[in-house]
C-alpha positions as CSV (number, residue, x, y, z in Angstrom):
1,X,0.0,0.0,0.0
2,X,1.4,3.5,-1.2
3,X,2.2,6.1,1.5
4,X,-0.1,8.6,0.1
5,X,-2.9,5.9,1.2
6,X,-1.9,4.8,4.8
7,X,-3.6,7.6,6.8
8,X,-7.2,9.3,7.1
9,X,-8.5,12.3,8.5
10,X,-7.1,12.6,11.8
11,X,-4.0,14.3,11.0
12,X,-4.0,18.2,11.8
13,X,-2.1,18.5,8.7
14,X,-4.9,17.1,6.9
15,X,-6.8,19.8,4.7
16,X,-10.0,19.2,5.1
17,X,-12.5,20.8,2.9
18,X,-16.4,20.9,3.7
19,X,-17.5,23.5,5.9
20,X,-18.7,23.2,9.4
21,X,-21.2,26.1,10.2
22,X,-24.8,24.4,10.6
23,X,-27.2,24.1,9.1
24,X,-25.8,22.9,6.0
25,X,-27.0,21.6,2.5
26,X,-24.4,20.8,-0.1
27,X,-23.6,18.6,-3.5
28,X,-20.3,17.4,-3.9
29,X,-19.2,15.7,-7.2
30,X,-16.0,13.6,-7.8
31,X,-13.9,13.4,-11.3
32,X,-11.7,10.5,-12.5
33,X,-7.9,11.6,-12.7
34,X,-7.8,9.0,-15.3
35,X,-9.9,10.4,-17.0
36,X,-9.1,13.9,-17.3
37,X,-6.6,16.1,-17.1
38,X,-5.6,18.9,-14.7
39,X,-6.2,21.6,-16.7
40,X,-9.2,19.9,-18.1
41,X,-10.8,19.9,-15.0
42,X,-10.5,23.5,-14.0
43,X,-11.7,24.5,-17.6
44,X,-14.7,22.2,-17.0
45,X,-15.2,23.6,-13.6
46,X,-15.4,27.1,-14.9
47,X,-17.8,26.6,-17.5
48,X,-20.2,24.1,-15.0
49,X,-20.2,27.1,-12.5
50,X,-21.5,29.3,-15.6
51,X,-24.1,26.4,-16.6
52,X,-25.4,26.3,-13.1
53,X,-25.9,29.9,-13.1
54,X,-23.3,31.0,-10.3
55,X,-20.7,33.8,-11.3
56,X,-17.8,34.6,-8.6
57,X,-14.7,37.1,-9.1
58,X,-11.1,36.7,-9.1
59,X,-10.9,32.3,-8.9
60,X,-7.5,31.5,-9.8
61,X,-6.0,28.0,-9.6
62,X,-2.9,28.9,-11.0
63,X,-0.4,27.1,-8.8
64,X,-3.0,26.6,-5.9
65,X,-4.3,22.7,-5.5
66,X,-7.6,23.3,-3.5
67,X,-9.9,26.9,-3.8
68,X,-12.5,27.6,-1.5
69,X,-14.7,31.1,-3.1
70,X,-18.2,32.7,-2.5
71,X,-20.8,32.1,-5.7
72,X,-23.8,34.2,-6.3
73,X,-26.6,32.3,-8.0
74,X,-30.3,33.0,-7.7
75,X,-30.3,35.2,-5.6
76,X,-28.4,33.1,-2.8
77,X,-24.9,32.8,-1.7
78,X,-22.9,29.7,-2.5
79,X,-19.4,28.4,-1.0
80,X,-17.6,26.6,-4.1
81,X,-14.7,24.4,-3.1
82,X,-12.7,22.6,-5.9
83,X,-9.8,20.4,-5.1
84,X,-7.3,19.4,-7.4
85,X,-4.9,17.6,-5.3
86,X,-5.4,17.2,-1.0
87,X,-4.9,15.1,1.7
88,X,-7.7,13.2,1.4
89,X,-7.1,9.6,0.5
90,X,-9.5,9.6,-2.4
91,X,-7.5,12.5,-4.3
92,X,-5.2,9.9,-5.4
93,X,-7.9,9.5,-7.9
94,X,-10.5,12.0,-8.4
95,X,-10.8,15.4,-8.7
96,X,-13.7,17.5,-6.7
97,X,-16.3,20.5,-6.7
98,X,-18.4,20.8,-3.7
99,X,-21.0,23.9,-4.1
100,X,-22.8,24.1,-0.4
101,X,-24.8,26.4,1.5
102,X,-25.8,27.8,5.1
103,X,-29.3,27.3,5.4
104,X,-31.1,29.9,8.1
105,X,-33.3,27.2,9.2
106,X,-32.9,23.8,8.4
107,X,-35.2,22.5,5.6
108,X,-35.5,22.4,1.5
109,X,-37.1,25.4,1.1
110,X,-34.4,26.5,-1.2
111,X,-32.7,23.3,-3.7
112,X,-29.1,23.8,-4.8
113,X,-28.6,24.7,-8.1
114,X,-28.2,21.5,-10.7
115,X,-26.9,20.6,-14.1
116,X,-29.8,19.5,-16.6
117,X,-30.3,16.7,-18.3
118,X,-29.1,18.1,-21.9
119,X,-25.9,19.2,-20.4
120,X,-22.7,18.5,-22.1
121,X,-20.3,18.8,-19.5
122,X,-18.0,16.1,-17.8
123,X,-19.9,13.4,-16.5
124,X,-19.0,12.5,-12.7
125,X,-18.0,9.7,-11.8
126,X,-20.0,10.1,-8.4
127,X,-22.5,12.6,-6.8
128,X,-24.1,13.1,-3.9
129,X,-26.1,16.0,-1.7
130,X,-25.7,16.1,2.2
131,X,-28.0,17.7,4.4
132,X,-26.6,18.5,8.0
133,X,-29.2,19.5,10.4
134,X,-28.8,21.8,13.8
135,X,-31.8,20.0,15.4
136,X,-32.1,16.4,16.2
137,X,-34.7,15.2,13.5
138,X,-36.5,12.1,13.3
139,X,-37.0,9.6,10.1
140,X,-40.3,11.1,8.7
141,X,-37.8,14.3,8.0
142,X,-35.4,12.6,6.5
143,X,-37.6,10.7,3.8
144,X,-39.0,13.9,2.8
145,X,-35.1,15.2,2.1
146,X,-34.2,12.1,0.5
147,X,-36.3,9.1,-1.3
148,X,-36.1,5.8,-1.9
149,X,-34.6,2.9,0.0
150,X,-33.2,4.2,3.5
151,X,-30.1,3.3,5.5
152,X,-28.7,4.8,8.4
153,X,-25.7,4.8,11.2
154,X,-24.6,6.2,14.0
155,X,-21.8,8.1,14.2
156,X,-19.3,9.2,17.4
157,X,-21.0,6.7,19.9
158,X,-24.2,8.4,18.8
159,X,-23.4,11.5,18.7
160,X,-24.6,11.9,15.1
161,X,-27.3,10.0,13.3
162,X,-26.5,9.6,9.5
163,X,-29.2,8.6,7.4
164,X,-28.6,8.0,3.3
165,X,-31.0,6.2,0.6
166,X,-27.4,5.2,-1.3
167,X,-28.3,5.3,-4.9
168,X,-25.5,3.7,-7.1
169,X,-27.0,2.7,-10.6
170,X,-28.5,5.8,-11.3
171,X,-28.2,9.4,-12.8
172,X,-29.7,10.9,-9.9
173,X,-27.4,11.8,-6.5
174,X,-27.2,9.6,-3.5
175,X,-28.5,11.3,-0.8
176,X,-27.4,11.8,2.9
177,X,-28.9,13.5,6.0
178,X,-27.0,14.1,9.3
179,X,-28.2,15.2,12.4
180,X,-27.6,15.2,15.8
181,X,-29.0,13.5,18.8
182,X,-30.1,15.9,20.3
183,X,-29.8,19.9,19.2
184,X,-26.4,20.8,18.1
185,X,-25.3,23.7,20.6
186,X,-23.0,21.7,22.2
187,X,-21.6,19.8,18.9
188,X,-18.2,20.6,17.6
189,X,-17.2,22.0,14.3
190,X,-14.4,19.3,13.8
191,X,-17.0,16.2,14.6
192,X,-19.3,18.0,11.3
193,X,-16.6,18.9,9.1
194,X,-14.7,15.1,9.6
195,X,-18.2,13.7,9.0
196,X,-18.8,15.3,5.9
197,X,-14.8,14.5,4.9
198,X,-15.3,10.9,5.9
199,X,-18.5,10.9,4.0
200,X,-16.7,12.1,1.6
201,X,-13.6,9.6,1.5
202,X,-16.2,6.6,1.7
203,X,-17.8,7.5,-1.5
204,X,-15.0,8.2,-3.9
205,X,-13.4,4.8,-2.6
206,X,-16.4,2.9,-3.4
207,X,-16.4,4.9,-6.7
208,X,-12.9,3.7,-7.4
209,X,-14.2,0.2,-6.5
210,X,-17.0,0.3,-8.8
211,X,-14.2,1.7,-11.7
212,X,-12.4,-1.4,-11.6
213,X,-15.6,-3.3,-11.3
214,X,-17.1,-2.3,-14.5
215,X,-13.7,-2.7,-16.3
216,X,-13.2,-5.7,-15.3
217,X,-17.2,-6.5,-16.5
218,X,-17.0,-4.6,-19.9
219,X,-13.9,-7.0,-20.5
220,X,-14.1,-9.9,-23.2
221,X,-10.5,-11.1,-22.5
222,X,-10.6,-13.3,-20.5
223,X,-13.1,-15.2,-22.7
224,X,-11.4,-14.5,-25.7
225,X,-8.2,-16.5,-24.7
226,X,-10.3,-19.2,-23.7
227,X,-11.7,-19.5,-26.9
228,X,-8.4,-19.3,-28.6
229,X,-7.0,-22.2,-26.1
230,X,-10.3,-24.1,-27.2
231,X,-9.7,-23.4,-30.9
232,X,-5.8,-24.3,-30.5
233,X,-7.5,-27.7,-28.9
234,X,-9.6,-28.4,-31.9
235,X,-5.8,-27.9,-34.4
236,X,-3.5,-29.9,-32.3
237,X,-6.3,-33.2,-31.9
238,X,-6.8,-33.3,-35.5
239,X,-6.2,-36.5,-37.1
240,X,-3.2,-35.9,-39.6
241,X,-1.0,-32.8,-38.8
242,X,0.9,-31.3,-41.8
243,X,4.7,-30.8,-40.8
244,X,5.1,-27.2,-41.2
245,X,2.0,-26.5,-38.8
246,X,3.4,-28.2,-35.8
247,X,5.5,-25.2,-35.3
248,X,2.4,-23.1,-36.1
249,X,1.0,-24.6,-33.4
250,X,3.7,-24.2,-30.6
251,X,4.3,-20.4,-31.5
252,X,0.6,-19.9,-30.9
253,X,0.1,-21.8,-28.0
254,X,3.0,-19.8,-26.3
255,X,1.7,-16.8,-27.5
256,X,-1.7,-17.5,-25.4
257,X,0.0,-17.9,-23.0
258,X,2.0,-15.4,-23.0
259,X,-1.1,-13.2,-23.0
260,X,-2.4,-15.2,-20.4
261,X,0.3,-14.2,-17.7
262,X,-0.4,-10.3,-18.5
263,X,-3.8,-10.1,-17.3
264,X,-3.4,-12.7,-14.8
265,X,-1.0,-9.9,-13.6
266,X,-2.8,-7.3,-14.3
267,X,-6.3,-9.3,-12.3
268,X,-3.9,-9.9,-9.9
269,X,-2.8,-5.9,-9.3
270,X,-7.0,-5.3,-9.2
271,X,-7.4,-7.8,-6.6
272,X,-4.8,-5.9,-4.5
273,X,-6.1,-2.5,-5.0
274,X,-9.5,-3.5,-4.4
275,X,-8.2,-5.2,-1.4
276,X,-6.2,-2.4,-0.3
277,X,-9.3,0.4,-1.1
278,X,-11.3,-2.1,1.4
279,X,-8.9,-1.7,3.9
280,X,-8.9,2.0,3.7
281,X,-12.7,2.3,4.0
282,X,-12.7,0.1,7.1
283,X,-10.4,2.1,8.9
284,X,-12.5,5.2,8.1
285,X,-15.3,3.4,9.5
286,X,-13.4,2.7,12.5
287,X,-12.8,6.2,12.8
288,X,-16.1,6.9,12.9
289,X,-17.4,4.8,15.8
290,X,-20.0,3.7,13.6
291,X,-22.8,1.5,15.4
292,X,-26.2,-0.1,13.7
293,X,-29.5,2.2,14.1
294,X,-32.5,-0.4,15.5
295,X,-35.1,-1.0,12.7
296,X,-32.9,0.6,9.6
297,X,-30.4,-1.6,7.1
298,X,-27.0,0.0,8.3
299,X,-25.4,2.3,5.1
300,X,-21.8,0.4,5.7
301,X,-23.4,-3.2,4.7
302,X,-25.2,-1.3,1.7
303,X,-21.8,0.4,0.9
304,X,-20.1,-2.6,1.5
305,X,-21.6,-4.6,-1.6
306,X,-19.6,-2.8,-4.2
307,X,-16.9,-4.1,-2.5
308,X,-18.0,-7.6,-2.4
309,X,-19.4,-7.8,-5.8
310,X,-16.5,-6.8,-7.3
311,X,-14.0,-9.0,-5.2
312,X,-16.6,-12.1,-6.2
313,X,-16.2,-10.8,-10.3
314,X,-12.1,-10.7,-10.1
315,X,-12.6,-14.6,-8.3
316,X,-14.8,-15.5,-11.7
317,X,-12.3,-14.1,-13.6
318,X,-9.3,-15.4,-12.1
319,X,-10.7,-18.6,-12.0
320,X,-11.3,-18.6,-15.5
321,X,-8.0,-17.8,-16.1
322,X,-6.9,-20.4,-13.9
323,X,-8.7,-23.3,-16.1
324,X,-7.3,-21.1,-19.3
325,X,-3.8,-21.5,-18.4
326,X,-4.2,-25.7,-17.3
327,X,-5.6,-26.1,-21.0
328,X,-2.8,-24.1,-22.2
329,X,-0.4,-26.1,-20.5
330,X,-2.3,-29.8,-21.6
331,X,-2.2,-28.6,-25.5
332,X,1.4,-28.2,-25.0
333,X,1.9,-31.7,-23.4
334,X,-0.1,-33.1,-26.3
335,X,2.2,-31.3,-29.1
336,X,5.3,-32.5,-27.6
337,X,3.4,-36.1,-27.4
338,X,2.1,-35.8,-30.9
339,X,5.6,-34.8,-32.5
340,X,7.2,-37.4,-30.2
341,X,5.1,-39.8,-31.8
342,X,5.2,-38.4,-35.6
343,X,8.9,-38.4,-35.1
344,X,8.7,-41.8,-34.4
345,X,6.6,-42.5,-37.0
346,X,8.9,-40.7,-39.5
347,X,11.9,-43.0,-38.3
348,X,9.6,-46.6,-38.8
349,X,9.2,-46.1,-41.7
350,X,13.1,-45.0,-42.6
351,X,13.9,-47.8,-41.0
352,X,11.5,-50.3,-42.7
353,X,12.8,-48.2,-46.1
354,X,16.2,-49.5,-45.7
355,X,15.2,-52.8,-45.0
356,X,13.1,-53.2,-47.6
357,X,16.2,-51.9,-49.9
358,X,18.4,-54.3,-48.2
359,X,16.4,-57.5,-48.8
């Protein structure tokens, strides 16, 4: 595991970037750095500010890695944080834009601003709105924030409830609610803005999860060298070989091989980073002192499946592999055999020539 990934939020060198003054609402998007480039980003940035409506003097990112700026947009004030490189463990490999704003009193009386359907901008990879309430609030409030399918924990020995519907196949943002037990006079400002960075951290790792996932899904090769190992099968079982194919048939057999070991490598280097992202999002859990809410799925189990269902598809696939490689391995038993044998063959019958001329 890299350096860069061996520590959370609990450093005080740690640049943290939500906000902490409740009540808060806020929509956070994350960007593949695979994807695009740094300059790319802060172009893109620019003109989604401008398609959301929201102009704001004197941003520079020249030289700077994370901006924090005021926004005006509908008549409404807007903090704009973009963050192309922190010390957040999911900057490794995404790029963010968080718009938020201080609510008066705590409700959706006022949405945030939002790209339309017809836009042409970058498409996230991930997206998700966070309410964070000032008053304890019970679960009727929080379906009429967010719909769909709710999960919740506890957070800081249940200090803060968290509450989320945890979209992940759709175009719309996952949505989160947090609130406190009881009103939040008393709560402090580093317990909200870790929440939020945790919150945060958690999604973009699942997001770089779910990357490999659907590469790994989207991917014909492992099926394609098994067909090729199955065609090779087919060639080297035929009845009557010709001479010059035998060759033929070695070359390409190694060849398969050959192509084999790369993505059983690279399967291999997927499985560790999936492993290693895993690890990371348990220790932010940890961090979290996260407990189960009676009568509500916990969010970490939801969260959790990404996890799972990708470690379960790299199995499949390295399985297949596996069996890939062992057929590899009997088509080049049976050539040597073969050839063994038609060598044979060719020396019978040299040696019933001679005899034959002899007699």
């Amino acid at each position: 595991m890299s350096k860069p990934l061996l520590l959370h939020a609990l450093s005080l060198n740690d640049r943290i970037l939500e906000p902490n003054n409740l009540p808060l609402h806020g929509r956070v998007w994350g960007f593949a750095k695979k994807e695009c480039t740094r300059d790319g980003f802060v172009g893109h940035c620019l003109t989604m500010l401008s398609e959301l409506g929201m102009t704001a003097g004197g941003i520079s990112l020249t030289n700077r890695d994370v901006v924090a700026f005021d926004a005006q947009g509908k008549g409404r004030t807007y903090t704009v944080v973009i963050s192309l490189d922190d010390d957040s463990l999911a900057s490794r490999y995404f790029y963010f834009i968080g718009i938020w704003r201080h609510m008066d009193v705590f409700g959706k009386a006022s949405v945030l601003p939002d790209l339309t359907a017809e836009s042409d901008v970058l498409q996230a990879d991930f997206h998700y709105e966070a309410y964070f309430s000032d008053v304890a609030l019970k679960r009727d409030a929080c379906n009429k924030l967010i719909s769909g399918d709710m999960f919740a924990q506890q957070l800081y020995e249940g200090k803060i409830f968290l509450f989320g519907n945890d979209r992940v196949k759709t175009d719309e943002p996952t949505g989160f609610v947090l609130a406190p037990m009881v009103d939040a006079t008393g709560l402090p400002h580093e317990d909200v803005r870790h929440a939020l960075y945790s919150l945060r951290n958690l999604m973009a790792l699942r997001a770089q999860v779910l990357r490999v996932y659907q590469t790994v899904w989207g991917s014909e090769d492992e099926i394609g060298l098994y067909g090729e190992a199955m065609h090779l099968m087919r060639r080297a079982r035929q009845e009557k070989v010709a001479v010059g194919d035998w060759d033929r048939l070695v070359c390409d057999n190694g060849e398969t091989m050959f192509r084999l070991a790369e993505l059983a490598a690279q399967r291999t280097r997927q499985q560790a980073e999936v492993r290693d992202l895993g690890i990371l999002f348990e220790s932010i859990v940890g961090e979290l002192n996260a407990t189960s809410i009676s009568g509500i799925s916990p969010l970490w189990s939801r969260m959790r499946l990404t996890f799972e269902h990708t470690r379960d598809l790299l199995d499949e696939h390295s399985e297949m592999l596996s069996r890939t490689g062992k057929q590899c391995e009997i088509i080049l038993h049976m050539l040597h055999s073969r050839m063994l044998a038609q060598q044979q063959g060719l020396l019978a019958s040299l040696v019933e020539g001679k005899s034959g001329a002899m007699d």
